[in-house]
C-alpha positions as CSV (number, residue, x, y, z in Angstrom):
1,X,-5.2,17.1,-26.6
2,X,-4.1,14.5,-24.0
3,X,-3.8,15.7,-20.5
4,X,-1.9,13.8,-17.5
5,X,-3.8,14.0,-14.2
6,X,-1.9,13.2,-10.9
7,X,-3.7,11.9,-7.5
8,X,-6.9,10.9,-9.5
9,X,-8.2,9.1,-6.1
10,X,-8.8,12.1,-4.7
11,X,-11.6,14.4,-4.2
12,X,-10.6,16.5,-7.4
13,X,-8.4,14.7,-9.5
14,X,-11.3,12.3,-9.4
15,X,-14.1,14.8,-11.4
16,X,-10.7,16.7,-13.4
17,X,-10.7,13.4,-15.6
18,X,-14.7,13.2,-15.4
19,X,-14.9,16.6,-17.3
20,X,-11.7,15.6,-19.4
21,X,-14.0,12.7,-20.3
22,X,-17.3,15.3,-21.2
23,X,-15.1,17.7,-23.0
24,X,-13.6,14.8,-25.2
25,X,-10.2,15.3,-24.6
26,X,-7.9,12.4,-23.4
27,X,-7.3,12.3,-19.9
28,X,-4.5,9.7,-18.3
29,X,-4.8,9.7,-14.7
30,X,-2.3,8.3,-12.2
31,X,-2.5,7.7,-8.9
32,X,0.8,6.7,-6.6
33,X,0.5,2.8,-8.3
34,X,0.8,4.1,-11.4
35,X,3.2,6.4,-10.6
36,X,5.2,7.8,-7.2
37,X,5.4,10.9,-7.6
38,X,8.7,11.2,-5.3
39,X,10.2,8.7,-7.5
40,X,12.1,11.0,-10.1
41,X,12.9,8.0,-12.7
42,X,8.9,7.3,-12.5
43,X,7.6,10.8,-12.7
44,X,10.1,10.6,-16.1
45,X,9.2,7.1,-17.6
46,X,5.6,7.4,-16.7
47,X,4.9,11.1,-18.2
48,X,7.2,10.7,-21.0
49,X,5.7,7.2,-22.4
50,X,1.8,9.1,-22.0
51,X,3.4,11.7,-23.9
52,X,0.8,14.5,-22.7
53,X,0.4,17.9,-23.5
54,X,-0.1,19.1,-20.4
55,X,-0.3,17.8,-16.5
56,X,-3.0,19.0,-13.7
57,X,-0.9,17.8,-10.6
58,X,-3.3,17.5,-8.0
59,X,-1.6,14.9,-5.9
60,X,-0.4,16.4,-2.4
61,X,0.0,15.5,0.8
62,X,-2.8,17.4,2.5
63,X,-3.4,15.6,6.0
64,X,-2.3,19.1,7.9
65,X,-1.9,18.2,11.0
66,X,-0.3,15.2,10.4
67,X,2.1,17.5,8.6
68,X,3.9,18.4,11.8
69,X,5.1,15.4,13.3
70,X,5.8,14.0,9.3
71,X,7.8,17.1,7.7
72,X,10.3,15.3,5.3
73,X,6.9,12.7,4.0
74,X,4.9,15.6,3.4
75,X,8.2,17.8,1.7
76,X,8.7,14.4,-0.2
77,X,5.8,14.8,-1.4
78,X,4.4,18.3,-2.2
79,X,7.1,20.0,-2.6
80,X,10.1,17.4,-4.3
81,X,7.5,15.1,-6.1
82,X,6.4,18.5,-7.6
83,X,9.8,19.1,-8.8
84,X,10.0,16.0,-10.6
85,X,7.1,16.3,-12.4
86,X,7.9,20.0,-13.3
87,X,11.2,19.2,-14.5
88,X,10.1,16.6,-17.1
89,X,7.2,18.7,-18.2
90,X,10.4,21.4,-18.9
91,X,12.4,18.6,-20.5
92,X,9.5,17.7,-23.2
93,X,8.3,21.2,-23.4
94,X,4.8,20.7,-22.0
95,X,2.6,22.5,-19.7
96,X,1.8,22.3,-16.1
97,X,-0.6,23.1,-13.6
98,X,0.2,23.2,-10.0
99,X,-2.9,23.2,-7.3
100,X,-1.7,25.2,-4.4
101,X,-3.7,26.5,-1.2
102,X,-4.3,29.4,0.4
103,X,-1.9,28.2,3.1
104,X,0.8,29.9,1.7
105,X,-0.1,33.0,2.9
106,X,0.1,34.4,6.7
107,X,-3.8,34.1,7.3
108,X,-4.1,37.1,8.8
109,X,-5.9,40.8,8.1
110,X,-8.9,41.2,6.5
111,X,-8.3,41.9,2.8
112,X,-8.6,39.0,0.1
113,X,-5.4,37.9,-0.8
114,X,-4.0,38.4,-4.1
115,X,-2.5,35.9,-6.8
116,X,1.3,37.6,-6.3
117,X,0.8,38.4,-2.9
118,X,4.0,37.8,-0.3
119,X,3.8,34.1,0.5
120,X,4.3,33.4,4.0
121,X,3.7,30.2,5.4
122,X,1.7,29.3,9.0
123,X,2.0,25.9,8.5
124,X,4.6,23.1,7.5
125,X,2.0,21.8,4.9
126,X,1.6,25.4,3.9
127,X,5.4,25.3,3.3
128,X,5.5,22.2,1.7
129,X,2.9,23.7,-1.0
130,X,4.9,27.1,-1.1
131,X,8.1,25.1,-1.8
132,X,6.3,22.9,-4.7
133,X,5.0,26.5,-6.1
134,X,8.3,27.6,-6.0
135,X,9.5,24.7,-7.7
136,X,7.4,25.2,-10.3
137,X,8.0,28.6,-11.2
138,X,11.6,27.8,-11.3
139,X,11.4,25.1,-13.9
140,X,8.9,26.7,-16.3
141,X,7.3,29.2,-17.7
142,X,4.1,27.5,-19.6
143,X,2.6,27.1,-16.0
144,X,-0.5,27.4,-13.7
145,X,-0.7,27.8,-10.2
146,X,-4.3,28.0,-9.0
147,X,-5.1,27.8,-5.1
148,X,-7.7,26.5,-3.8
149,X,-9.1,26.5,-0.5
150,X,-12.0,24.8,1.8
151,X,-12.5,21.7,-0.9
152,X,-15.6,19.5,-1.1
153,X,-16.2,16.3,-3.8
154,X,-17.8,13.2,-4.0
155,X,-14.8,11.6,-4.0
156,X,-13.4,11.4,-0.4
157,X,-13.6,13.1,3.0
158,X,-14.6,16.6,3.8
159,X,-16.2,18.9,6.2
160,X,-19.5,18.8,4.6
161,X,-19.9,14.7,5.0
162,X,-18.0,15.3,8.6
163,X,-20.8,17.7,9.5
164,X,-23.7,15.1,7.9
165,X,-22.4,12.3,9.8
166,X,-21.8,14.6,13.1
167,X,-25.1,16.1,12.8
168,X,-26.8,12.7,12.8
169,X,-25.0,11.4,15.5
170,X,-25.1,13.6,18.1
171,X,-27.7,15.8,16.6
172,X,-25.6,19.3,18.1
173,X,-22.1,20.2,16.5
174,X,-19.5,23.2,17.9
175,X,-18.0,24.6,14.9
176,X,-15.6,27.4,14.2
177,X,-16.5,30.9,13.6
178,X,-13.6,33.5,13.3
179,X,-11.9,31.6,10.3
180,X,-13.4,33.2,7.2
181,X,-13.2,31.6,3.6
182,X,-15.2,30.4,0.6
183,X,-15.8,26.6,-0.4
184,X,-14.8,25.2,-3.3
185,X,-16.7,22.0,-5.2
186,X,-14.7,20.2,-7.0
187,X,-17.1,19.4,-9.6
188,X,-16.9,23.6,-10.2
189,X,-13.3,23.8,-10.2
190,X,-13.0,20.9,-12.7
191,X,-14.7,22.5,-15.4
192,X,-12.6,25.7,-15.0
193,X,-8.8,23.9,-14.7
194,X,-9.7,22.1,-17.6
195,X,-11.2,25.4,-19.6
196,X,-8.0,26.7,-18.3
197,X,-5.6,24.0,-19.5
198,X,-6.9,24.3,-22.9
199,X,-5.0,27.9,-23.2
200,X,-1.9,29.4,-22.5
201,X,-3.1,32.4,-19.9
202,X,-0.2,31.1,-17.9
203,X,0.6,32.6,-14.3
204,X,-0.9,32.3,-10.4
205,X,-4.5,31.9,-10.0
206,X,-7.3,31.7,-6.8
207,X,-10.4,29.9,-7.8
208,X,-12.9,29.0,-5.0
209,X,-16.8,29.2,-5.1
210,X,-18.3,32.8,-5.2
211,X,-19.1,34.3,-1.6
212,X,-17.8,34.6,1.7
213,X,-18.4,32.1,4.8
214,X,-17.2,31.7,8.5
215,X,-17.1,27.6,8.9
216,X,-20.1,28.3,11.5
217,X,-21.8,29.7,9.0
218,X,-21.3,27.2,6.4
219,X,-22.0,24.1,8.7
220,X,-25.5,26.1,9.7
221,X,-25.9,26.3,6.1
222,X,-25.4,23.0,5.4
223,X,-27.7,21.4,8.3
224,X,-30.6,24.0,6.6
225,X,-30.2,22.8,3.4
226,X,-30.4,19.0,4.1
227,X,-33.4,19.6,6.4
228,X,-31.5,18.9,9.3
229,X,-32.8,21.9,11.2
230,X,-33.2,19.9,14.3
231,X,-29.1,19.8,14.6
232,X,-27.9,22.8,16.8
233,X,-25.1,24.6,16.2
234,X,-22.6,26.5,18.5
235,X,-20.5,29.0,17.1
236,X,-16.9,29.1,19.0
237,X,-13.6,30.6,18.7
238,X,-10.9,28.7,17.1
239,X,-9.1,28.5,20.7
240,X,-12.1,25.5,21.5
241,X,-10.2,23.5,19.3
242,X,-6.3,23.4,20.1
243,X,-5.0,21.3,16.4
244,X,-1.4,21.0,15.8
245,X,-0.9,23.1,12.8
246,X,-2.4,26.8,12.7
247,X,-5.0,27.6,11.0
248,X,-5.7,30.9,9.1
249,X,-8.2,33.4,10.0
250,X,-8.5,34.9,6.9
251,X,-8.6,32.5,3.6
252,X,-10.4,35.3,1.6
253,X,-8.7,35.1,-2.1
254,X,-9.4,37.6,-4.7
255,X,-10.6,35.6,-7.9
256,X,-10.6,39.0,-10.2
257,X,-7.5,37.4,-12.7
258,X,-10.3,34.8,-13.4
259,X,-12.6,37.4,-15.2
260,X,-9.7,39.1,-16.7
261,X,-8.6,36.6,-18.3
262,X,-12.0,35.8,-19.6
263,X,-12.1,32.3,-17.3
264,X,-16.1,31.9,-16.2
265,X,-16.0,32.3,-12.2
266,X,-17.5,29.5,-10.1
267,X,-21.1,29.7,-8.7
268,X,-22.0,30.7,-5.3
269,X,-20.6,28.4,-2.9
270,X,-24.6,27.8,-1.3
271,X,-25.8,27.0,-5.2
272,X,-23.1,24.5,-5.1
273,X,-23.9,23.1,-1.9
274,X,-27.3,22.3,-3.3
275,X,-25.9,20.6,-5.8
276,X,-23.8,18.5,-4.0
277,X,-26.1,17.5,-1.4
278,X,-28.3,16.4,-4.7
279,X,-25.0,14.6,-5.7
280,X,-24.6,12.6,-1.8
281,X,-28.1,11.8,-2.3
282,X,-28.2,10.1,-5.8
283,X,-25.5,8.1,-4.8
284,X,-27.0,6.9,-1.5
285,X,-24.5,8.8,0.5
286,X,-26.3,10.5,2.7
C-alpha cells in the first residue's frame, strides 16, 4: 500500500508517516514545496505521478484567530485546497481521509457530540473546516472524516510546551476552566488513522485521547507530572481572556463508532501525557 500524506511539517502529519514507516507501508509526504495544496494543477500532477492508494490530508490552516482577519487564506486553504485534493482522489478512484475539528459544531450544552451531529460553526476556521468536510463528502464516497480536537506532538507548537515554557518563566500561569474537552497525542492518533486507512469502514469519525479535562485541569496536570509543583495555577473564566475567534465550551466528542467499528480507542489522555513528557525529555526539549 502507498499512502500520500499532506502537511507532514506539522505536528501530526509528522508521526502519520513515522508509523507509516513502522507498519511498512509506503508513505509519500508533502508539504506546501512539494505541493500547494490550493494549486489545483499541483494537487493533480503531484498525487497522480505518487499514484497512492489513499491520502491522510492533514494540511490546514489552523492559526484560529488569525482566521478572522484572513478569511479567503484560510478558505483557500481548508476548505478549496481540500476540494482539490478530493476531486483527484475521485478522478483515480482512491481514498481519502479528511482531519476535521470539533469546531464545526456550536460548542455549546453538555452532551458529547456525535459523528453526524448538526454542524454549526462558531468560528470562521471552524467554517473553513466544515466547508472542506463538506467538500469531501460531495466528491466521494471511499472517505474518512475523523475530528480531532486539543492536539499535542513533538512536532510543533502546543499548549502543553506553552505551559512548560510559561511555567518556567513566570513560575504562576492563569488558565481556562469552563472549556471542557479531551487531548489528543498525535503519536496515538497516528497509529489509529493509519489502522484506519488500511480498511474501508468509510464515514465521520471523533478520535481524541480517552477522558474528560477542563484546560485548568489539564495545565495543573501537566505542571504535576513534570514535577513542576512549584508553578501555581489560577483557574479563570474564559471572559479573562478576550481572543478574536470563539471558543467552544463544550468539545466533548463521543468516540463510540471507534469501538464499533472494531478501531482500538486511544489511551487516557494523562497516560499519554506521560509519555510525551518522556518524549520532550529524550529529545532535550524540555
Amino acid at each position: 500500500m502507498r499512502v500520500l500524506v499532506t502537511g507532514v511539517k506539522g505536528q501530526l502529519g509528522h508521526d502519520v508517516m513515522d508509523e507509516l514507516a513502522a507498519k511498512g507501508i509506503e508513505g509519500i509526504g508533502v508539504d506546501v514545496e512539494e505541493m500547494d495544496i490550493t494549486d489545483a494543477a499541483a494537487c493533480e500532477k503531484v498525487i497522480t505521478e505518487a499514484k497512492p492508494d489513499a491520502v491522510i490530508h492533514c494540511a490546514a490552516y489552523t492559526a484560529v484567530d488569525a482566521a478572522e482577519d484572513n478569511v479567503e487564506l484560510c478558505r483557500k486553504v481548508n476548505a478549496e485546497g481540500t476540494r482539490n485534493i478530493a476531486k483527484v482522489c475521485k478522478a483515480l478512484d482512491i481514498k481519502m481521509m479528511y482531519i476535521s475539528t470539533d469546531y464545526v459544531f456550536n460548542g455549546e450544552g453538555l452532551r458529547p457530540w456525535e459523528p453526524d451531529d448538526h454542524r454549526e460553526p462558531l468560528n470562521v476556521y471552524g467554517l473553513t473546516k466544515y466547508e472542506g468536510e463538506i467538500a469531501v463528502e460531495q466528491n466521494l464516497e471511499k472517505y474518512f472524516i475523523v475530528r480531532i480536537a486539543w492536539v499535542f506532538g513533538v512536532n510543533g507548537k502546543n499548549f502543553i510546551k506553552t505551559m512548560l515554557r510559561l511555567g518556567q518563566e513566570r513560575g504562576a500561569v492563569s488558565v481556562v476552566n469552563d472549556q471542557i474537552g479531551s487531548p489528543t497525542y498525535t503519536y496515538d492518533l497516528s497509529k489509529l488513522l493509519v489502522a484506519m486507512i488500511q480498511t474501508d469502514k468509510y464515514g465521520r469519525y471523533h478520535a481524541t485521547n480517552e477522558g474528560l479535562c477542563s484546560w485548568y485541569e489539564f495545565a495543573c496536570e501537566i505542571f504535576r507530572q513534570a514535577g513542576m509543583d512549584e508553578v501555581k495555577v489560577t483557574p479563570v473564566d474564559s471572559s479573562a481572556f478576550p481572543v478574536k475567534a470563539k471558543r467552544p465550551s463544550n468539545s466533548r466528542l463521543n468516540k463510540d463508532k471507534l469501538t464499533e467499528n472494531g478501531f482500538e480507542r486511544l489511551p487516557a489522555w494523562q497516560d499519554a501525557l506521560g509519555r510525551y513528557l518522556e518524549e520532550l525529555k529524550k529529545n532535550d526539549m524540555f
